[in-house]
C-alpha positions in Angstrom: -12.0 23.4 -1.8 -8.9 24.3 -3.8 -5.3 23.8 -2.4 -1.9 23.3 -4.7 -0.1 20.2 -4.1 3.0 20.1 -1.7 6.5 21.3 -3.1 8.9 18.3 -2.5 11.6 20.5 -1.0 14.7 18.1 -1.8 15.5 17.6 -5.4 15.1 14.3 -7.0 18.5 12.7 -7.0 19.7 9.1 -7.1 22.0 9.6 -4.7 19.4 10.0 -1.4 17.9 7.3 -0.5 14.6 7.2 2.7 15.1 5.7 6.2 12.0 6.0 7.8 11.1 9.6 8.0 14.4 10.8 7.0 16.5 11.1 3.7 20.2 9.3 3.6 22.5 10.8 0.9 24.3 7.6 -0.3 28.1 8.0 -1.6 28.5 7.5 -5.3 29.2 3.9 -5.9 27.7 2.6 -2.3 25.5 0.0 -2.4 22.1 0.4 -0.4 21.0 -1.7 2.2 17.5 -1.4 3.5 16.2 -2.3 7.2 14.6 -5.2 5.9 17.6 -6.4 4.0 19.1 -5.8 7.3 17.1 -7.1 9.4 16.1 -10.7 7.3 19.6 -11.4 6.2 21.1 -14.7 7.5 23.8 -15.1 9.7 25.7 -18.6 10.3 25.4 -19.6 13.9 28.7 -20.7 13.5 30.2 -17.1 13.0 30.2 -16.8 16.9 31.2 -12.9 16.1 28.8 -12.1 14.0 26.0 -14.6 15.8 26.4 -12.2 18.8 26.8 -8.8 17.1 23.2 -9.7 15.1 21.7 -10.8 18.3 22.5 -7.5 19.5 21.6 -5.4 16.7 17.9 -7.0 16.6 17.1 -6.6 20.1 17.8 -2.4 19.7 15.7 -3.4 16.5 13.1 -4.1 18.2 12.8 -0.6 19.6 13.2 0.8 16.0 10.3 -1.3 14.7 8.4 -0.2 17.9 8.7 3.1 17.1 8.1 2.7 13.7 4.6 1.6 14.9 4.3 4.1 17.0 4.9 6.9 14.4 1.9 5.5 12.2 -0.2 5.1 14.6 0.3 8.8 15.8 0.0 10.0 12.1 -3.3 8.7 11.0 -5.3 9.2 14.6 -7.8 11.1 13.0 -8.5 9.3 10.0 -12.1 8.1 10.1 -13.3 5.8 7.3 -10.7 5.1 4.5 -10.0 3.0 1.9 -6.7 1.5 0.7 -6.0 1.7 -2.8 -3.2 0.3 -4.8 -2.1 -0.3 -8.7 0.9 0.0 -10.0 3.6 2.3 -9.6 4.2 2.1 -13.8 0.7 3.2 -14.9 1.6 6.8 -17.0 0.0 10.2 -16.2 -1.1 10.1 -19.8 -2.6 6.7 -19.8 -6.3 5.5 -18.9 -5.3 4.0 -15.8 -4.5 6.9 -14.8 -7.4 8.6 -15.6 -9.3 5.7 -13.4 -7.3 5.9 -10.7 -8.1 9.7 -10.3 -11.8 9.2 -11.1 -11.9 6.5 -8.5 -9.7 8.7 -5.9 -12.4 11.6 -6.4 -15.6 9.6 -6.2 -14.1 7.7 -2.9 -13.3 11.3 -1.1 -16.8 12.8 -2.2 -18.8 9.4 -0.9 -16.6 10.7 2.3 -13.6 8.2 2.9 -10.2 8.9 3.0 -8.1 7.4 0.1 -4.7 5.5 1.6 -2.4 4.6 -0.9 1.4 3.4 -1.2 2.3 7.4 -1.6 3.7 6.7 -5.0 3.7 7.9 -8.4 1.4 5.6 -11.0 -1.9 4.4 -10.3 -1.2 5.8 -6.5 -0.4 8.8 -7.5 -3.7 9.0 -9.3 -5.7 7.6 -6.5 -4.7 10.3 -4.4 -4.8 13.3 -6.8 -8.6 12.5 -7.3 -8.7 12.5 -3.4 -6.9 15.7 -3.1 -8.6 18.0 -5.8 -11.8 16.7 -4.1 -11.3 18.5 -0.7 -10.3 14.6 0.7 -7.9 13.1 3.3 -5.4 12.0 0.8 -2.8 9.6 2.8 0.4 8.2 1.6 2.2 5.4 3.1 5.8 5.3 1.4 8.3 2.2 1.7 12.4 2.3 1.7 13.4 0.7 -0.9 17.2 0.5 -2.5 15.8 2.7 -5.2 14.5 6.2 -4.9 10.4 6.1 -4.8 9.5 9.7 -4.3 5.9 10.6 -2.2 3.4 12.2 -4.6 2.4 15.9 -4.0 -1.1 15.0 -4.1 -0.8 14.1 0.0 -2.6 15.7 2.8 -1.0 13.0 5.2 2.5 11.4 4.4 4.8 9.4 5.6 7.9 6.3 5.6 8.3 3.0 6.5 11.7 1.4 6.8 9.9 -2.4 7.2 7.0 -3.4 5.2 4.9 -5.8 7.7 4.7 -2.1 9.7 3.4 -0.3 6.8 1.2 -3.0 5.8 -0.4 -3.2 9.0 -1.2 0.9 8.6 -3.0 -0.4 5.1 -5.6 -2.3 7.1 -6.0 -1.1 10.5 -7.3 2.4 9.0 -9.2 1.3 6.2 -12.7 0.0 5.4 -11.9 -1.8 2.2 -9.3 -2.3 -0.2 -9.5 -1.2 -4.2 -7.2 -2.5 -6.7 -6.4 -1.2 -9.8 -4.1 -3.3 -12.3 -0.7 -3.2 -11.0 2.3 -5.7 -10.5 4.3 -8.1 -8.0 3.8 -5.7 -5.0 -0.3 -4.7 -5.7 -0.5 -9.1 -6.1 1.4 -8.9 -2.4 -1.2 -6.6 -1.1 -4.4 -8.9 -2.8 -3.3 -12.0 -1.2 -2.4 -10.5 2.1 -5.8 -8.7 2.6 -7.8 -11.9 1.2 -6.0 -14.5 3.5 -7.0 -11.7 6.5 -10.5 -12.4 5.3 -10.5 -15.1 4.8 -9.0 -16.5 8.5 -11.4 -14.0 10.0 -8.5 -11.7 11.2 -10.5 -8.8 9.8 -14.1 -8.6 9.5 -16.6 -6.9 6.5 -13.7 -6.1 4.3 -14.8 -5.8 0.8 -11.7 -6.5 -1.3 -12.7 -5.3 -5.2 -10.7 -5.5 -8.5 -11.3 -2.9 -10.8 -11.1 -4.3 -14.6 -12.4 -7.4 -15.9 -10.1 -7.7 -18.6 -6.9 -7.8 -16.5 -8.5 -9.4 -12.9 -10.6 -11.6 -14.6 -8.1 -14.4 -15.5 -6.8 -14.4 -11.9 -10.5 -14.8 -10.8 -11.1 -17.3 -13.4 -7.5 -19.2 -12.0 -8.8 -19.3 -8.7 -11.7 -20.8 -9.4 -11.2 -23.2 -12.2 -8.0 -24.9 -10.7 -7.4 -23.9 -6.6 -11.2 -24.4 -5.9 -11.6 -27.1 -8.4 -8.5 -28.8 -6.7 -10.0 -28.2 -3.5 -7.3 -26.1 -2.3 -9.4 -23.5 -1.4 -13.3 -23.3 0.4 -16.1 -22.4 -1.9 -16.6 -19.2 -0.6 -13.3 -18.1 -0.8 -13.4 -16.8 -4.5 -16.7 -14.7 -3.3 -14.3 -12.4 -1.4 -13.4 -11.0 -4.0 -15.9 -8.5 -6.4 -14.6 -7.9 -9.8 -16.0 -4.7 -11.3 -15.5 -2.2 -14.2 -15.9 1.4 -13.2 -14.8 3.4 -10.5 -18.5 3.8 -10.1 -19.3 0.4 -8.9 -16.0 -0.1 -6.9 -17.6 2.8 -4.6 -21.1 1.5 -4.8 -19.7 -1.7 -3.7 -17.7 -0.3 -0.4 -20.9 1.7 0.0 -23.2 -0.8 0.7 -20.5 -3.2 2.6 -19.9 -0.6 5.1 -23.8 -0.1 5.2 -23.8 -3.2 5.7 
């Protein structure tokens, strides 16, 4: 199947900004705010004025955050099985990361999941190029953020989030597993978040897999030589997670959990 990757019809320029589906043009010199900025900054109770105005803003909130669920839900309907996959937004095109990220994005679409990514560029951007040149459901799940993070044009599905607990509940409820290529503060986010839903039950057969021994293995190696060995986690709990080297054997892995 061959299809050319989506034209981003607005130019990129530091001066729009996303809110939810839309783009904001920001006056030079303004400072952004994002909705969760907004919505998690603290008010003293004893600024009566300002107590009541944020009590009022929140509640018609509410019906923004609703809709916001609403929205994803309504995008990714007809996604079957997927799998979420996330790395960091600062691997290079030209770098090896890279390169795994796309070999791991093509093998996933070709074993017949859906690849669901933060809709980035980096090792996202990777993930769902491989996807995309393989004839796959190539889904990007992009975040507002007081920078610009543009969606990749490898995307057969796309679209924004103004609050990150909404988009992160779109990374599990569609998928069958969770990949993780090296990345950063936001891909450690992700980790903990899926492994804590694993491990309270919340979510059931969810193999969570780290892909390179070299950079996961330390983590690994931290959880089990001093939070197990303190006994601040069960024995089991390191288990959740399967450290692996290849693309290849992060998809035989999903494979046979989803056989399971």
């Amino acid at each position: 199947m061959t299809r050319e990757p989506l034209d981003d019809d607005v130019p990129v320029d530091d001066t729009l900004r996303y809110a939810g589906a839309a783009r904001i043009r920001v006056s030079e010199g303004e400072g952004y705010v994002t909705s969760d900025e907004k919505l998690l900054a603290w008010v003293d109770p004893a600024d009566e004025g300002r107590a009541v105005a944020r009590t009022a803003r929140d509640a018609w909130r509410v019906l923004r955050i609703q809709s916001e669920f609403v929205a994803g839900f309504d995008a990714l309907e007809n996604v079957a099985e997927a799998v979420t996959v996330f790395g960091s937004a600062r691997v290079a095109p030209d770098g090896e990361e890279y390169a795994t990220g796309v070999e791991l994005g093509r093998l996933l679409a070709q074993a017949g999941y859906a690849v669901i990514t933060g809709g980035g560029p980096g090792a996202m951007e990777a993930a769902n190029k491989g996807a995309f040149e393989a004839g796959g459901q190539s889904i990007g799940l992009n975040i507002e953020l007081p920078f610009e993070q543009h969606l990749n044009p490898y995307l057969t599905i796309a679209t924004n989030f103004r609050y990150f607990f909404v988009r992160k509940t779109m990374f599990v409820k569609y998928a069958q597993a969770f990949v993780c290529l090296p990345g950063g503060i936001g891909t450690l986010d992700e980790l903990f978040e899926a492994l804590t839903l694993v491990q309270t039950g919340k979510v059931k057969r969810f193999p969570i897999v780290l892909i390179g021994r070299d950079y996961w293995g330390p983590l690994v190696g931290w959880l089990r030589d001093t939070l197990l060995a303190e006994g601040m986690i069960s024995p089991g709990d390191v288990d959740l997670l399967t450290l692996v080297e290849t693309p290849e054997e992060a998809v035989d892995v999903v494979r046979a959990a989803v056989a399971g």
